[in-house]
C-alpha positions as CSV (number, residue, x, y, z in Angstrom):
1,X,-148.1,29.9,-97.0
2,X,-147.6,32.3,-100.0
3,X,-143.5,33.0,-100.2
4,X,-142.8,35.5,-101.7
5,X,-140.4,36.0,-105.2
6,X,-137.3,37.5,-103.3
7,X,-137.8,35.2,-100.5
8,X,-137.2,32.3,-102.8
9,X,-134.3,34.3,-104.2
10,X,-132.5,34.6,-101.3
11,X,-133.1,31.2,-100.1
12,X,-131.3,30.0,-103.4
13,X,-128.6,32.5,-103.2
14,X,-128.3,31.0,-99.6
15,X,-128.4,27.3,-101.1
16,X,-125.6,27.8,-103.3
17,X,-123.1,28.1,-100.4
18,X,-123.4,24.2,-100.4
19,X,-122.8,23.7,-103.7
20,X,-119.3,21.4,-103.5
21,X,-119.4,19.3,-106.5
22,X,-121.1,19.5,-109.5
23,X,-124.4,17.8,-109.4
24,X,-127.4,18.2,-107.1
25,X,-126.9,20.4,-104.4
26,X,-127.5,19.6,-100.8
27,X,-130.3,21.7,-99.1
28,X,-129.7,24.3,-96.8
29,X,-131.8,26.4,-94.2
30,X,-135.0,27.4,-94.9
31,X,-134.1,26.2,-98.7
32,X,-138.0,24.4,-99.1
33,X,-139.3,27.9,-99.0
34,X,-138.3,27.8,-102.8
35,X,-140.4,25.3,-104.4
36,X,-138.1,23.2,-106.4
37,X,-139.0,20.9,-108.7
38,X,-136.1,19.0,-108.7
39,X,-133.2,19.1,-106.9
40,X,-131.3,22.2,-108.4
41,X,-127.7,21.4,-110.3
42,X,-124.6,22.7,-109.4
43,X,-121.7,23.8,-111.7
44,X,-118.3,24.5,-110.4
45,X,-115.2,25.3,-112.3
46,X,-112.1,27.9,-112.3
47,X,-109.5,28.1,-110.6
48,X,-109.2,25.5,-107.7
49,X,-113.0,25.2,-108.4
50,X,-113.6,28.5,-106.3
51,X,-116.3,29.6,-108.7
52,X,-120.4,28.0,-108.5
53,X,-123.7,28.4,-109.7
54,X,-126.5,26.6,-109.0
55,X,-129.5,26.1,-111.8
56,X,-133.0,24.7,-111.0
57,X,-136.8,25.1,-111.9
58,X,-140.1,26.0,-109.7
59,X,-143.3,26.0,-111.2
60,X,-143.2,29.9,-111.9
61,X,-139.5,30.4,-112.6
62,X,-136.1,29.2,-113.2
63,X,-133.5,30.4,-111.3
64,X,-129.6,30.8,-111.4
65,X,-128.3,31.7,-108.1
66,X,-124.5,32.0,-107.9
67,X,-122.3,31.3,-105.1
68,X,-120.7,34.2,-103.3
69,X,-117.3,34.3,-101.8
70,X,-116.6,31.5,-99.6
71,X,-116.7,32.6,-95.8
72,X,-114.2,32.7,-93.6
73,X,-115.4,29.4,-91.7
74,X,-115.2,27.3,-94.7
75,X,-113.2,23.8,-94.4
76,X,-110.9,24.2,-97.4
77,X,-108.4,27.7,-96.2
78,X,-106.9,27.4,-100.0
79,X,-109.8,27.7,-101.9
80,X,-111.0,30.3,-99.4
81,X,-108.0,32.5,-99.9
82,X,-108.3,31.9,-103.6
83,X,-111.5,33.6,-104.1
84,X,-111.1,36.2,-101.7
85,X,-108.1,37.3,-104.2
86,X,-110.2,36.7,-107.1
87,X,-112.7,39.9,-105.6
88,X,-109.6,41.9,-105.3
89,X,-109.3,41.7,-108.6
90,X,-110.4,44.5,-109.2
91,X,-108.8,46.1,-112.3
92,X,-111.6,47.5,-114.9
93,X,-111.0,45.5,-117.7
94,X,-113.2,45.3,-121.3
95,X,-115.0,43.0,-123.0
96,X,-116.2,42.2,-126.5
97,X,-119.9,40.8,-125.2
98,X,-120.1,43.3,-122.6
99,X,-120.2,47.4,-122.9
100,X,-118.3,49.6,-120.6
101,X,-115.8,48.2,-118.5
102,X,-116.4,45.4,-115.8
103,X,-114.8,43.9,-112.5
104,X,-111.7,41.4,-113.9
105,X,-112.2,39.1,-111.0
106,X,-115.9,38.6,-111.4
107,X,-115.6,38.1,-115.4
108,X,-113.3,35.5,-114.9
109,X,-115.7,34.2,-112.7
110,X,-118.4,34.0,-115.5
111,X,-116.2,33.2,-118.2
112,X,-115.3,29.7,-116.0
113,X,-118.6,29.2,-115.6
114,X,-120.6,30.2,-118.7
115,X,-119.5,26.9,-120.9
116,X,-121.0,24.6,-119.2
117,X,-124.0,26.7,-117.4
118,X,-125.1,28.3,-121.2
119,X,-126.1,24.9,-122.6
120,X,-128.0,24.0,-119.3
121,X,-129.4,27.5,-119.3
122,X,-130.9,27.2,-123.0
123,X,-131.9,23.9,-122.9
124,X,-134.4,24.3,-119.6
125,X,-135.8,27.5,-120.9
126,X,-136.2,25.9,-124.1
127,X,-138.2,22.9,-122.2
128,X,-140.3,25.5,-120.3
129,X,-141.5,28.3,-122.8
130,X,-141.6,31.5,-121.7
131,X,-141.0,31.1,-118.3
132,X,-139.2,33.8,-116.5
133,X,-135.5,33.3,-115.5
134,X,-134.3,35.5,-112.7
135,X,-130.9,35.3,-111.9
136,X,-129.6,36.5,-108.3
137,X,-126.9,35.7,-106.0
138,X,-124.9,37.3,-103.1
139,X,-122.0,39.3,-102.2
140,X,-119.7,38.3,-105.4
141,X,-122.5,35.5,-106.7
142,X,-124.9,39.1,-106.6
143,X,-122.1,41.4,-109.0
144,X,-121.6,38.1,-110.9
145,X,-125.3,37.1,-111.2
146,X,-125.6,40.9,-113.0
147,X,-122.9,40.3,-115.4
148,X,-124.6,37.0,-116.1
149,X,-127.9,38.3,-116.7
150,X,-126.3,40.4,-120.1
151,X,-124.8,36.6,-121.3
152,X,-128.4,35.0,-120.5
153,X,-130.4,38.1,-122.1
154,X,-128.0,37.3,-125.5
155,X,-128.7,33.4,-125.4
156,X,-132.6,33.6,-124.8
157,X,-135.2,34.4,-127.1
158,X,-136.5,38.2,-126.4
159,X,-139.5,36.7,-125.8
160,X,-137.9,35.3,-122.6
161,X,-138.3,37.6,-119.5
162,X,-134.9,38.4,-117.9
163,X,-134.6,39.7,-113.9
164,X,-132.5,39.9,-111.5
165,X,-132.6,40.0,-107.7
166,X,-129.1,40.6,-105.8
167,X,-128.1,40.8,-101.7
168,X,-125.3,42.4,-100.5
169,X,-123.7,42.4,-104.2
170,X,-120.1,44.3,-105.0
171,X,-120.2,46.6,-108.0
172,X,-120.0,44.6,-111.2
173,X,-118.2,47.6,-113.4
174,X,-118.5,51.2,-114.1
175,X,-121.2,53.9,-115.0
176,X,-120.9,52.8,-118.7
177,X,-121.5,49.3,-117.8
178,X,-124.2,50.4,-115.4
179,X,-126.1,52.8,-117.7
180,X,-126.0,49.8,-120.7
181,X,-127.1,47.2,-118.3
182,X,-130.0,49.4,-116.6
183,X,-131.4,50.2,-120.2
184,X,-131.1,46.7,-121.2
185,X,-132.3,44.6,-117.5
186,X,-135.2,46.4,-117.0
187,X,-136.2,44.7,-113.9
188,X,-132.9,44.8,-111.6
189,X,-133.3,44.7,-107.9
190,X,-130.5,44.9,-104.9
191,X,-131.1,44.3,-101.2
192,X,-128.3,46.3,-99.2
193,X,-129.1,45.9,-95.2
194,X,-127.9,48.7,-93.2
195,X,-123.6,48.9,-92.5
196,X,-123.3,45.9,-94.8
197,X,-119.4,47.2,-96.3
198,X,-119.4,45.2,-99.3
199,X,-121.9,46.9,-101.5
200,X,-119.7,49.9,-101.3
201,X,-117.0,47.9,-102.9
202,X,-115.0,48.5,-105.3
203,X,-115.9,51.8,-104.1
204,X,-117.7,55.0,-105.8
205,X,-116.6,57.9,-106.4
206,X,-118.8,59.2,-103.3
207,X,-117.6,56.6,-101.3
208,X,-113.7,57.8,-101.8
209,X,-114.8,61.6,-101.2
210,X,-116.1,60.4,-97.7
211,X,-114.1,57.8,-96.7
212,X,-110.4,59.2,-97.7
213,X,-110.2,61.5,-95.3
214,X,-110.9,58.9,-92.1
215,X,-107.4,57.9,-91.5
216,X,-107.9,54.8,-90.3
217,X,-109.0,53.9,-94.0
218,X,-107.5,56.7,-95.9
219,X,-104.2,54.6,-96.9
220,X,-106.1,51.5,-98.1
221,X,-109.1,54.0,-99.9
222,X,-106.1,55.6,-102.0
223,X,-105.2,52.8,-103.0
224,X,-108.6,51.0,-104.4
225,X,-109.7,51.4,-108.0
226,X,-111.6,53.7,-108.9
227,X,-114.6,54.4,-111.4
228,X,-117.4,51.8,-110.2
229,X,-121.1,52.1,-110.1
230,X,-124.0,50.1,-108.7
231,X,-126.5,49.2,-111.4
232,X,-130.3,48.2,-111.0
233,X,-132.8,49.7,-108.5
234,X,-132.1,49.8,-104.3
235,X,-134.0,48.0,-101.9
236,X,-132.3,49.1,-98.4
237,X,-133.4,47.7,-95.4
238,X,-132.8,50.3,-93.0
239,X,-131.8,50.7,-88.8
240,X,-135.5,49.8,-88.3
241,X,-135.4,47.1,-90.8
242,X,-137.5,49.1,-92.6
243,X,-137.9,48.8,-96.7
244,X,-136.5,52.2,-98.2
245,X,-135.3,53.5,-101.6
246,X,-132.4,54.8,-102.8
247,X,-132.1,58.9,-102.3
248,X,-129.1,61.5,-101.7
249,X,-130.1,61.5,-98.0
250,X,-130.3,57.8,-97.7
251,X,-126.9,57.8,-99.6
252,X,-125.4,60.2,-96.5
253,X,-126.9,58.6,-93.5
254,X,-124.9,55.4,-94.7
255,X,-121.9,56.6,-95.2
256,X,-122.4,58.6,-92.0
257,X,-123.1,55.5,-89.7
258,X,-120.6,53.3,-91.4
259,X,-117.7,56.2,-90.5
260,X,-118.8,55.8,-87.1
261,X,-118.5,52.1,-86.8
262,X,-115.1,52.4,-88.8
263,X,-113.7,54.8,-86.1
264,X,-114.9,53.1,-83.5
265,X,-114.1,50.0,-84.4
266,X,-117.1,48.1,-84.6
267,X,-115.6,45.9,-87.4
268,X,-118.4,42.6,-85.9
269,X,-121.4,44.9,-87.0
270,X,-120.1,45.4,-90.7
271,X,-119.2,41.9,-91.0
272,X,-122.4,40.7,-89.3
273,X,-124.3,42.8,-91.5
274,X,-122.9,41.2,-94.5
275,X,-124.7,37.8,-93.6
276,X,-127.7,36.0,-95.4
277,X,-128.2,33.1,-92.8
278,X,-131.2,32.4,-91.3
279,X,-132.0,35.4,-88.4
280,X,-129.7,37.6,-90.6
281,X,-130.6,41.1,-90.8
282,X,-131.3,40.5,-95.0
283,X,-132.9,37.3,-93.9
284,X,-135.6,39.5,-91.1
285,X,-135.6,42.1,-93.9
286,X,-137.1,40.1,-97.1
287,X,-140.2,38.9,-97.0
């Protein structure tokens, strides 16, 4: 069976939740839908090593999939905490390698990371000329994996194809960012499944128009940065798990139906719509 190029994407992104050590990292779910040639490697580093990507080769592509933000459920409650602090993080902060402004939290991230993954990076594109390298990840992994692919388009050749594939990502950095990026990643794809919160966050300015004047979220939406912007094109898997694009209508009915699930308290749908396991609603959604 033919599987398709987001498929294996998501599977990785899903893989890289395993990764605990660096070195190869143990399969998970549905993970031999990607075709790996080898057993991927894992990198981790930062901060009470909360930050990991994983790097590995199919036939057709390498990929670096970076681990999102560890779930609730994970054994070690420290390093769990940790790097739910690091996405709060959230000041807009610049740097030399990158335009616009860009998520603190989520550059630190990279910058723990990119040492050690760079050389690994160069060195199996280098062995497999002119093979693609899409890089992808979700929740954090998906806003980190975009301000990765501007550090991997710099080291490769130009010759070197350059995508990236995200699921459920936060918003890497603001509309400067987002315009360079989109001008420079010209093939940039997110998967957002219907009241999935997170890729609202750090919020829009859209998103604080609506959502300041709910006042069960009105004191926490005052006090959340300001001035971020999605970047790449939208893939939404809609109510009827439907494949839609992004549109001024689309943009309405979601913050529409995730209102009423705020003031109604359905708190389990948002968080369950955040998932990528296997029967998730991304996982039913990409085929």
């Amino acid at each position: 069976m033919t599987v398709s190029l987001a498929r294996k994407l998501l599977c990785a992104s899903r893989q890289a939740y395993n990764i605990s050590l660096a070195g190869p990292v143990p399969a998970a779910p549905q993970s031999d839908c990607i075709g790996w040639i080898a057993a991927p490697t894992g990198f981790v580093y930062g901060f009470d090593r909360i930050d990991a990507v994983l790097l590995g080769e199919t036939a057709t592509e390498i990929i670096v999939a970076f681990r999102g933000t560890l779930p609730p459920h994970s054994p070690d409650t420290r390093q769990t905490i940790l790097d739910w602090l690091n996405d709060c993080d959230a000041a807009l902060v610049h740097h030399p390698n990158l335009p616009g402004l860009v998520h603190q939290g989520f550059l630190g991230t990279l910058n723990a990371l990119w040492p050690a993954l760079s050389p690994a990076v160069g060195a199996l594109s280098a062995a497999s000329p002119g093979k693609p390298v899409h890089v992808t990840g979700h929740s954090k992994g998906g806003a980190v994996a975009d301000l990765a692919a501007m550090y991997v388009r710099n080291l490769l050749p130009a010759t070197v194809p350059v995508m990236v594939t995200t699921f459920a990502a936060a918003k890497p950095g603001d509309a400067n960012f987002a315009q360079a990026y989109d001008q420079i990643i010209t093939h940039s794809v997110r998967y957002e499944f219907q009241d999935d919160v997170v890729p609202h966050i750090p919020p829009s300015d859209q998103f604080f128009t609506m959502f300041a004047s709910v006042p069960s979220l009105a004191p926490t939406v005052q006090h959340l940065n300001h001035g971020y912007s999605p970047v790449g094109d939208l893939i939404f898997i809609d109510w009827n798990r439907t494949l839609v694009s992004d549109s001024p209508v689309l943009r309405f009915q979601r913050y529409a139906h995730l209102a009423e699930l705020v003031v109604t308290f359905g708190y389990p749908t948002i968080i369950a719509d955040h998932s990528i396991d296997a029967g998730s609603g991304y996982d039913s959604g990409v085929v």
